[in-house]
KEKE-3310 file (N, C-alpha, C; in steps of 0.2 Angstrom, whole numbers, plus 5000, padded with zeros to 4 digits):
npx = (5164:5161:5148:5143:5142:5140:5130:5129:5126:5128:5128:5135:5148:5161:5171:5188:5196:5194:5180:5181:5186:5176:5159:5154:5170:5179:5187:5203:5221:5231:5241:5251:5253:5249:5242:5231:5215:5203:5187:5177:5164:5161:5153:5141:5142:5157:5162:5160:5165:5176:5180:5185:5179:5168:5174:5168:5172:5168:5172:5172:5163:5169:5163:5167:5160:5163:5160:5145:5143:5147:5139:5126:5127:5129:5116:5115:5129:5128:5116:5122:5134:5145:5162:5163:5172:5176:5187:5196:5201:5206:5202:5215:5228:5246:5243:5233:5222:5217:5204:5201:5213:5213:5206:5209:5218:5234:5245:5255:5266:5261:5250:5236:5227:5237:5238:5228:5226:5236:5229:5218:5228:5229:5217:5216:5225:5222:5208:5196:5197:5194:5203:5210:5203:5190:5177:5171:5165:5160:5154:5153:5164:5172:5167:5172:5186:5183:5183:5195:5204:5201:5204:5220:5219:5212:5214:5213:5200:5182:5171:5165:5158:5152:5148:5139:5152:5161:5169:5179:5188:5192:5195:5205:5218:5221:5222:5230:5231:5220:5211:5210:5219:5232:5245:5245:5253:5267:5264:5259:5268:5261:5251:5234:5226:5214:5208:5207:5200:5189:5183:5177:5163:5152:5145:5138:5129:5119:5108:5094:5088:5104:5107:5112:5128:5137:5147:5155:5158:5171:5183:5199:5199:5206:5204:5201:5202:5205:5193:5188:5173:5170:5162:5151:5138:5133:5135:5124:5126:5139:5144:5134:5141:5153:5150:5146:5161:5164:5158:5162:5177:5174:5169:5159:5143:5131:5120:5114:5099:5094:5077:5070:5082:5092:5110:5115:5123:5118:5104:5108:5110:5102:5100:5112:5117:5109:5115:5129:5123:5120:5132:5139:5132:5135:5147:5164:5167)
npy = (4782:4798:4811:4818:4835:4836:4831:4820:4809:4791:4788:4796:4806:4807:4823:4824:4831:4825:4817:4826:4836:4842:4851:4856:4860:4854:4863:4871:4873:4886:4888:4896:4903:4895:4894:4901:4896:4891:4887:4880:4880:4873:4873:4862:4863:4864:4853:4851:4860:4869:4880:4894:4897:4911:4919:4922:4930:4929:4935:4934:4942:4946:4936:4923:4915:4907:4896:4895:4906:4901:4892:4894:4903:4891:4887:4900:4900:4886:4890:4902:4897:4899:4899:4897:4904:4906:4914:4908:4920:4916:4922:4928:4928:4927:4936:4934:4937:4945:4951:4959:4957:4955:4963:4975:4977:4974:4967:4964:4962:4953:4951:4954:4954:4950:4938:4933:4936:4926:4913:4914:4913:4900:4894:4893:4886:4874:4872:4876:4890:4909:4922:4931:4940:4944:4943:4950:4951:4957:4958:4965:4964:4960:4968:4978:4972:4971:4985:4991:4982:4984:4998:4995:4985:4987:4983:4968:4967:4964:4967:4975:4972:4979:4978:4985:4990:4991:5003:5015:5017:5031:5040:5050:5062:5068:5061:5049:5031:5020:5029:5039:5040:5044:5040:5030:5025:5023:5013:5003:5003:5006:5018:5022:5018:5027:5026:5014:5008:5015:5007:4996:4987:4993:4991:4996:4989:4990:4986:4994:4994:4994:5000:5001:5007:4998:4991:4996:5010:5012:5021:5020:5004:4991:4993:5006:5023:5038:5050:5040:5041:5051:5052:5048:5039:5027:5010:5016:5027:5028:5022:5027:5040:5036:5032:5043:5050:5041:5045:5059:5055:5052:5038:5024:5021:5008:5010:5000:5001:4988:4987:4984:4975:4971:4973:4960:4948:4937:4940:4949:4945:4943:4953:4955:4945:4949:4961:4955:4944:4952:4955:4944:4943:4951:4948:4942:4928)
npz = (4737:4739:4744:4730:4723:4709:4696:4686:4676:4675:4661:4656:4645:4658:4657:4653:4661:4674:4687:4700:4696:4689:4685:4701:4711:4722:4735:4728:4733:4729:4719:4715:4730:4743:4753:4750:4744:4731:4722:4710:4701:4686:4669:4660:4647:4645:4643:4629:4621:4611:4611:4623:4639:4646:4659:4678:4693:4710:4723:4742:4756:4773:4783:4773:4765:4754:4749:4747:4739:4727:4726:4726:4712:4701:4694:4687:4681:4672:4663:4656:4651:4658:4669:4685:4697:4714:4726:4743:4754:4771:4785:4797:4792:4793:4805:4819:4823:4814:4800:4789:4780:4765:4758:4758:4745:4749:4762:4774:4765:4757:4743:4736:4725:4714:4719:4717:4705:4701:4703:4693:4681:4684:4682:4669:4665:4668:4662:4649:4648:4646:4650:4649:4652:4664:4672:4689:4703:4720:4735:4751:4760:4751:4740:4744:4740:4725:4719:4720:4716:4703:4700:4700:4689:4679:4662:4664:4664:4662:4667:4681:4697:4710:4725:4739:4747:4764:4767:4757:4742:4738:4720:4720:4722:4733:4745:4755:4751:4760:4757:4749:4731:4734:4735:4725:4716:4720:4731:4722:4712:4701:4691:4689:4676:4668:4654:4653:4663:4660:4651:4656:4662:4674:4689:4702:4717:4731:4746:4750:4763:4769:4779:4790:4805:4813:4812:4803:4805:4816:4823:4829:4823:4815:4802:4801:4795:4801:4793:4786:4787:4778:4766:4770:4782:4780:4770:4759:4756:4756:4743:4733:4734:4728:4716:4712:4710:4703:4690:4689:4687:4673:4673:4669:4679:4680:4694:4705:4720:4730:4733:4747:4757:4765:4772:4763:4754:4745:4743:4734:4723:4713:4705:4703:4696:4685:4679:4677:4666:4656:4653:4650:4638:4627:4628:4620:4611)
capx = (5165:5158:5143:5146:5139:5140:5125:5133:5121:5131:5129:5138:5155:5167:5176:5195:5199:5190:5175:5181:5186:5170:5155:5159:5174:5182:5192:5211:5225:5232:5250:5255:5253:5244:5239:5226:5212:5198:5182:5174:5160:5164:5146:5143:5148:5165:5165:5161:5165:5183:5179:5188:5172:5170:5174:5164:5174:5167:5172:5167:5166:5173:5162:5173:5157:5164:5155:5138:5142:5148:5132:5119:5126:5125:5112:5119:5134:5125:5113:5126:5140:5155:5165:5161:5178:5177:5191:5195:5207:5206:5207:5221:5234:5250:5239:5227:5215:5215:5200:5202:5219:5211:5202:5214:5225:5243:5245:5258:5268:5255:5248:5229:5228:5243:5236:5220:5229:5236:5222:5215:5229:5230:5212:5217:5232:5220:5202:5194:5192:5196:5207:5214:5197:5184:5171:5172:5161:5162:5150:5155:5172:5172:5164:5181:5191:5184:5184:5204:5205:5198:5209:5226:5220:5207:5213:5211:5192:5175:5166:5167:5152:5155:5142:5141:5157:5158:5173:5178:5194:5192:5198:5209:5225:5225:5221:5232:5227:5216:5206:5211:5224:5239:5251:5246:5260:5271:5263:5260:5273:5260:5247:5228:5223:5208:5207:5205:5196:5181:5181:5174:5157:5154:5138:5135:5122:5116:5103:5090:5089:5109:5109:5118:5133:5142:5151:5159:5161:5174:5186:5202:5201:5214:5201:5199:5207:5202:5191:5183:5166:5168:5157:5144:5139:5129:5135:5123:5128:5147:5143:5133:5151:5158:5148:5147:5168:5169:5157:5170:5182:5171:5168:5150:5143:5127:5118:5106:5098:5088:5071:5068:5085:5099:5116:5113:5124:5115:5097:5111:5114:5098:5101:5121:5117:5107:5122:5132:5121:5120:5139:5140:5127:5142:5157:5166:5169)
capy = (4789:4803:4813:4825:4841:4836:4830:4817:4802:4785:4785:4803:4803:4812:4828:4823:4834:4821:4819:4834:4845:4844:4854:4861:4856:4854:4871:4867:4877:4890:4885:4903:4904:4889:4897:4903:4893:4892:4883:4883:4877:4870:4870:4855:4867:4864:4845:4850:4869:4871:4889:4894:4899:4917:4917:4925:4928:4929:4938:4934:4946:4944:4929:4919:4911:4906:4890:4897:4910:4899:4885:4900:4904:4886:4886:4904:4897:4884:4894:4905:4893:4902:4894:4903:4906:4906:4911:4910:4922:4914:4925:4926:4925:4933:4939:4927:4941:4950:4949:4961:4959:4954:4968:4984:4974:4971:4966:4962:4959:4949:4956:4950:4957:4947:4927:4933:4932:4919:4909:4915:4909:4893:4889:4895:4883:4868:4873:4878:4896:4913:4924:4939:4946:4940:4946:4951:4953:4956:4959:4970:4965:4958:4974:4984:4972:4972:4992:4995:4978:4989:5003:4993:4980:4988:4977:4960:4966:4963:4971:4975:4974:4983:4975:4987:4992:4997:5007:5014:5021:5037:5041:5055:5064:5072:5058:5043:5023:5018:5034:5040:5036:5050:5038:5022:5023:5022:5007:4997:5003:5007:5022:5019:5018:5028:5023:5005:5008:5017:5004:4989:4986:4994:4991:4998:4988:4989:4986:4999:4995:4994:5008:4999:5007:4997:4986:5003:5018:5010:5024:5015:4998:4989:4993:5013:5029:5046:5051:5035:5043:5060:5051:5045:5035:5021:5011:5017:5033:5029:5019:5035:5045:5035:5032:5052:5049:5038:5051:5063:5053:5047:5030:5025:5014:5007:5008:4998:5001:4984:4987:4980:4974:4974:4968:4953:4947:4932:4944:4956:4942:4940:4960:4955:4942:4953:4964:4949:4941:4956:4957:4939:4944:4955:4946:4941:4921)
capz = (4734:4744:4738:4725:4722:4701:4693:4681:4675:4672:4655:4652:4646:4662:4655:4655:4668:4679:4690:4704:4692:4684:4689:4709:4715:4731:4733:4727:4735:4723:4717:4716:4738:4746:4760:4748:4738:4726:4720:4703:4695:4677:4667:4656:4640:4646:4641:4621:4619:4611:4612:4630:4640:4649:4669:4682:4701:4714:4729:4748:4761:4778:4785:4768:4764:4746:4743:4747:4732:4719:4728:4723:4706:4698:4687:4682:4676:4668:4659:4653:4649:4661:4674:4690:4701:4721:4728:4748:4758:4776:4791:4799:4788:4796:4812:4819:4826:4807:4797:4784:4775:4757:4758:4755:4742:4751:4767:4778:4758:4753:4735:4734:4717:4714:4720:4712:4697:4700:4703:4686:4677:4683:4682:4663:4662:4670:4659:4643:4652:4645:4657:4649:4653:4666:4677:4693:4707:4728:4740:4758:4760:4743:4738:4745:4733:4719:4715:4723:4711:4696:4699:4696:4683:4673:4655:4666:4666:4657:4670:4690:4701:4718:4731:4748:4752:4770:4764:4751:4740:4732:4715:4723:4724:4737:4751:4755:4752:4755:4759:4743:4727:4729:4735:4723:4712:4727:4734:4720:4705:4693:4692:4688:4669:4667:4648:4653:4667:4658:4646:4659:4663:4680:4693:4708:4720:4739:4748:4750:4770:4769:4784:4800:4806:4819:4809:4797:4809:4820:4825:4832:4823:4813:4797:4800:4794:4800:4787:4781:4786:4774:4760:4772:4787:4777:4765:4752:4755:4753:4737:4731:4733:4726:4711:4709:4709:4696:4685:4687:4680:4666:4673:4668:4681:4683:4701:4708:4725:4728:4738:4753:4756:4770:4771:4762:4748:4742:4742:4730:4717:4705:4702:4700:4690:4678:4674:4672:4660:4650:4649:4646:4632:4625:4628:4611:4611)
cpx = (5160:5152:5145:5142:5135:5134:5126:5129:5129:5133:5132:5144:5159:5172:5185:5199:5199:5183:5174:5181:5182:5165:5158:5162:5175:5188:5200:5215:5229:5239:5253:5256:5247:5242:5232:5221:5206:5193:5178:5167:5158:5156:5149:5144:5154:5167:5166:5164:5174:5184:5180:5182:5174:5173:5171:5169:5170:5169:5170:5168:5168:5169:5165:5168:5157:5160:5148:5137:5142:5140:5127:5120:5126:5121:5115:5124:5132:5124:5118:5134:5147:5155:5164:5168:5175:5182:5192:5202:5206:5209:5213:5228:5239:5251:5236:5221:5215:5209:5199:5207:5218:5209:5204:5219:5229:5240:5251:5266:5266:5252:5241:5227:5231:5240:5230:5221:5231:5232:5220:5219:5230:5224:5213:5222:5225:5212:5203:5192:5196:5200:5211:5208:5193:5182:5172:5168:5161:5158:5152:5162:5174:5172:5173:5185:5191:5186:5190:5206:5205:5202:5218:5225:5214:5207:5212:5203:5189:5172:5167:5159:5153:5149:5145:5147:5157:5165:5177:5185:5192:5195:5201:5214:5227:5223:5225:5229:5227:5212:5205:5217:5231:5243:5251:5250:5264:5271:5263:5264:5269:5253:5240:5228:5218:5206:5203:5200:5188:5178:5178:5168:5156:5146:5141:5130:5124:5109:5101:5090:5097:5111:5113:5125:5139:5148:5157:5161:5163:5182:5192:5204:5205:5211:5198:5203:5201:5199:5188:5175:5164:5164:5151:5144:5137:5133:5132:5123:5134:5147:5140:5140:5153:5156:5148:5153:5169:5165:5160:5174:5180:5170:5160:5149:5135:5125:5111:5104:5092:5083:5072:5074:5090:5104:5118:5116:5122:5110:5101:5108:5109:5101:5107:5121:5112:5111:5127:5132:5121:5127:5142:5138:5133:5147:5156:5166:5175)
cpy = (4794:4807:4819:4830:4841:4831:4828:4811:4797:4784:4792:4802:4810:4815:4824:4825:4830:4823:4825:4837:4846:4847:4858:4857:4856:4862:4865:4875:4879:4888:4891:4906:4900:4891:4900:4898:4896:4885:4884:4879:4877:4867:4863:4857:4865:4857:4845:4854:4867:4879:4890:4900:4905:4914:4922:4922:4931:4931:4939:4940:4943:4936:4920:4915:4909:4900:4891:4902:4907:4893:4887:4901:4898:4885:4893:4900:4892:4887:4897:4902:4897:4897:4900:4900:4908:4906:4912:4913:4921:4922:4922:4924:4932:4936:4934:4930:4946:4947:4951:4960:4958:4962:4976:4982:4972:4973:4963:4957:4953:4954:4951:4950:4952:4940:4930:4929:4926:4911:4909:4911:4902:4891:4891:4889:4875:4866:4876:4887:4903:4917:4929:4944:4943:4946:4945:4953:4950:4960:4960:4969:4965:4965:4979:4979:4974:4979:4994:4989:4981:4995:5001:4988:4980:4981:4972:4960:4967:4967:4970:4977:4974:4983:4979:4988:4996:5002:5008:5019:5027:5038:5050:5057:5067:5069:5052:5037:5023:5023:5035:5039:5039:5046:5029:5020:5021:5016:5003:4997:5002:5012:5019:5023:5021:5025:5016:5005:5009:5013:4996:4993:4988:4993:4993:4995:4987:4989:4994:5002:4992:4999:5006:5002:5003:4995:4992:5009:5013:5013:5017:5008:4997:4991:5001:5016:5036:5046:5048:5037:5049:5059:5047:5043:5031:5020:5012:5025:5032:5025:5024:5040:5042:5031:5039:5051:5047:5042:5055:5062:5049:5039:5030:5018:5015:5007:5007:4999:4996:4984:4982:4976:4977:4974:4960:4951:4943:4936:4950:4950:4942:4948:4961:4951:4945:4958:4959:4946:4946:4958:4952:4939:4946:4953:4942:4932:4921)
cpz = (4738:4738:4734:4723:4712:4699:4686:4682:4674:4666:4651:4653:4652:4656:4658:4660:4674:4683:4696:4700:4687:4689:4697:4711:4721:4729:4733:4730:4730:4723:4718:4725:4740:4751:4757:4746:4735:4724:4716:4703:4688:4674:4662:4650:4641:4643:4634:4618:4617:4609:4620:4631:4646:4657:4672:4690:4704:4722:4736:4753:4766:4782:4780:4767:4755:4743:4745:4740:4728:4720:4721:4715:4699:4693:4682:4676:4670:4661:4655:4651:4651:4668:4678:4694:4710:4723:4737:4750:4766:4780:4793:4799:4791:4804:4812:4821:4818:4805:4790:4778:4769:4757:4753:4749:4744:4760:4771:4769:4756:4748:4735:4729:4713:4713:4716:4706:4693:4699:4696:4682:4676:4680:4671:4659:4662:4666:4653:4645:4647:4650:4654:4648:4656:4669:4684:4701:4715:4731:4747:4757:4752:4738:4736:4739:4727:4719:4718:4719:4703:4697:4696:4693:4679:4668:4659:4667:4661:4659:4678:4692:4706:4722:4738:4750:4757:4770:4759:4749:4733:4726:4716:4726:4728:4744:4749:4755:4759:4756:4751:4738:4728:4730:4733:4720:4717:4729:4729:4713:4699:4694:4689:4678:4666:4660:4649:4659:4665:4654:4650:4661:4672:4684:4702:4712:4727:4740:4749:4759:4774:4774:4790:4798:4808:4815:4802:4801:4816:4822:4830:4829:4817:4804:4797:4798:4796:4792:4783:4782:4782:4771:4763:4778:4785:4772:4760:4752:4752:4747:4731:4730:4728:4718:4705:4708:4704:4692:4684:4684:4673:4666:4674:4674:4682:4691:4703:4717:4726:4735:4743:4758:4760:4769:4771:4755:4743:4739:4736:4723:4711:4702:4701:4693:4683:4675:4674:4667:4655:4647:4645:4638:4627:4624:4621:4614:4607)
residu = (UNK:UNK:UNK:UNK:UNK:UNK:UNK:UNK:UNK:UNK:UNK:UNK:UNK:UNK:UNK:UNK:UNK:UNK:UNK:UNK:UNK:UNK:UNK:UNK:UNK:UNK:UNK:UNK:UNK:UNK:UNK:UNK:UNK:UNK:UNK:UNK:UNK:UNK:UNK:UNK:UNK:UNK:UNK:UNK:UNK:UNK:UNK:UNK:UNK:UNK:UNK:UNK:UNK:UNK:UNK:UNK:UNK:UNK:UNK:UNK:UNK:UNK:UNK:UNK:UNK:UNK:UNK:UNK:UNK:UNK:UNK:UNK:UNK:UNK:UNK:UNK:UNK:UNK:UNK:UNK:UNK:UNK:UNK:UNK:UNK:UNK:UNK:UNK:UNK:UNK:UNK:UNK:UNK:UNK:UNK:UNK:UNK:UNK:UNK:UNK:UNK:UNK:UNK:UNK:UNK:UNK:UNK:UNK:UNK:UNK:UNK:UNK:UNK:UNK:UNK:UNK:UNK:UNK:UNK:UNK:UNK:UNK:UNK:UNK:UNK:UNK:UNK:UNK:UNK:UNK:UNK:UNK:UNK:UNK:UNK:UNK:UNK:UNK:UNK:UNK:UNK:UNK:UNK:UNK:UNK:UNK:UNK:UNK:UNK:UNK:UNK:UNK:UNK:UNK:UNK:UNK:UNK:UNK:UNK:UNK:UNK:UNK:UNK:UNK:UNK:UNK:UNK:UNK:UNK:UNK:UNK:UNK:UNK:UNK:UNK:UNK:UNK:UNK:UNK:UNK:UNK:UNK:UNK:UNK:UNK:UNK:UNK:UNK:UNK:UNK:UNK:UNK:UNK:UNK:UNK:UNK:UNK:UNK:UNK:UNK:UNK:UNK:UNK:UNK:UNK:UNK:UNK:UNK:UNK:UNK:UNK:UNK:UNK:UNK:UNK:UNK:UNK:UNK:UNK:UNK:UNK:UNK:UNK:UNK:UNK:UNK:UNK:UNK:UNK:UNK:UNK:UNK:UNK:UNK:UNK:UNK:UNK:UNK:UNK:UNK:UNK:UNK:UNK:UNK:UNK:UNK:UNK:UNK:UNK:UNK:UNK:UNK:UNK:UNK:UNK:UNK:UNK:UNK:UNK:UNK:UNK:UNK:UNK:UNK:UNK:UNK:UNK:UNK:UNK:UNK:UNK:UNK:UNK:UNK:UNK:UNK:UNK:UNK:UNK:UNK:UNK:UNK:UNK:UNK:UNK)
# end
C-alpha cells in the first residue's frame, strides 16, 4: 500500500467510506465534468458524527497548488470538525497557453460556478457534509473567484473570504464583466441578490507588502480590460475599492491587512483561518 497521508492506528475502526476516502484523499475527478478535480480532507468527526459536518473550500490561484492548501489546513479541520474541499481547475483547459479561465466564472462555455457546485454536491451525495451552505475561501486567482462566486450564489454561502485579487469585479451598472456588473444578467440568466449577499460572512485580507505590479498591470494580455487599473495599481489598493463597494451596497466585510506580508497565500491563512473559525463558531449543526 502506498504511504498515506491519514493517520489511522490499527486498532481504529475505518469509516465505511474507506481508507482513501478517509482523512486526505487523493483528488477524485468530478463527475459533473472530469476534466476537473477535487481533494478533501474528512476529520475523524466524520467516522461518529450523524450530524452532516460544515465544509470549507478552498480555492487555488494560478500556480493550482490545491494540495498544499488543504496539506496546511489539516489540523484546522481537525480542530473544528469540517471537511475542507480542494478543488483543482487545470490550466489549459480548451487553450493550452490559458491560465486564467477559472478565474472570471465562464470560459470558453465552461461555468466554473457550475462544477464548483457540482463538486459540492457530490461530495454531499458521497459524506456526512452539509452543502446548502459552506465556506468559501480563494487566494490571488482564487481571490478573483470567490467574490464573482458571491455575486451569483450568495444563499450557497456561510461566508466568503477574498484573498488578494489581482482584479477585481465591481458591484457596478455601468461597467461590463468583468470590469463591472451591468451586463451580468445577460451572461449568466440571473441578476445578483443583494439580500443574500449581505447576509454572508465577508473578509477581506492582503498582505500589507502585497505592492508588485508586474503580474496585474498587463495591458494587452488575455487577463486585461481597459480600466482594470481605475481602483488602484496594487492589489491592496484594489481590495480597498472594493471593500468601500461592497459598503455602498450594504455588504459588511471584514478587512484584514496582514503585516509584514507579500503575495503569499499560505502566510494569509492563520488570519483566514480566524474568520472561518469564528463563522464555524456560528454555524447552526
Amino acid at each position: 500500500m502506498d504511504d498515506s497521508p491519514n493517520d489511522l492506528g490499527d486498532d481504529q475502526v475505518l469509516d465505511p467510506t474507506g481508507f482513501y476516502r478517509s482523512g486526505s484523499t487523493p483528488f477524485v475527478a468530478a463527475q459533473v465534468d472530469q476534466r476537473f478535480s477535487y481533494t478533501l480532507h474528512v476529520p475523524r468527526a466524520h467516522r461518529t458524527t450523524s450530524t452532516p459536518l460544515p465544509l470549507v473550500v478552498v480555492v487555488h490561484g494560478t500556480a493550482r497548488t490545491a494540495e498544499l492548501y488543504r496539506n496546511t489546513l489539516v489540523e484546522f479541520a481537525e480542530q473544528h470538525g469540517c471537511v475542507v474541499m480542494a478543488p483543482l481547475f487545470p490550466a489549459g483547459i480548451e487553450d493550452p497557453d490559458d491560465l486564467h479561465n477559472y478565474k472570471f466564472i465562464a470560459y470558453r462555455g465552461i461555468r466554473f460556478d457550475q462544477v464548483l457546485l457540482g463538486m459540492v454536491d457530490e461530495v454531499g451525495e458521497r459524506y456526512r457534509v452539509r452543502t446548502d451552505k459552506f465556506l468559501l475561501h480563494g487566494f490571488s486567482g482564487g481571490g478573483q473567484f470567490t467574490h464573482r462566486f458571491l455575486y451569483l450564489h450568495p444563499d450557497r454561502l456561510a461566508a466568503a473570504s477574498i484573498g488578494a485579487p489581482g482584479r477585481i469585479t465591481m458591484l457596478d451598472p455601468t461597467n461590463p464583466w468583468w470590469l463591472g456588473t451591468a451586463d451580468l444578467a445577460e451572461r449568466f440568466g440571473q441578476d445578483i441578490d443583494l439580500d443574500a449577499a449581505r447576509r454572508v460572512a465577508v473578509q477581506m485580507v492582503v498582505g500589507e507588502q502585497d505592492v508588485e505590479t508586474w503580474e496585474i498591470n498587463n495591458p494587452g494580455g488575455t487577463n486585461w480590460m481597459p480600466g482594470a487599473d481605475a481602483a488602484g495599481a496594487t492589489r491592496v489598493e484594489r481590495l480597498r475599492a472594493l471593500h468601500h463597494n461592497f459598503a455602498e451596497h450594504g455588504i459588511e466585510a471584514r478587512f484584514d491587512l496582514v503585516p509584514g506580508v507579500g503575495h503569499n497565500g499560505l502566510q494569509m491563512l492563520p488570519t483566514v483561518q480566524d474568520f472561518l473559525g469564528r463563522v464555524l463558531d456560528a454555524f447552526p449543526g
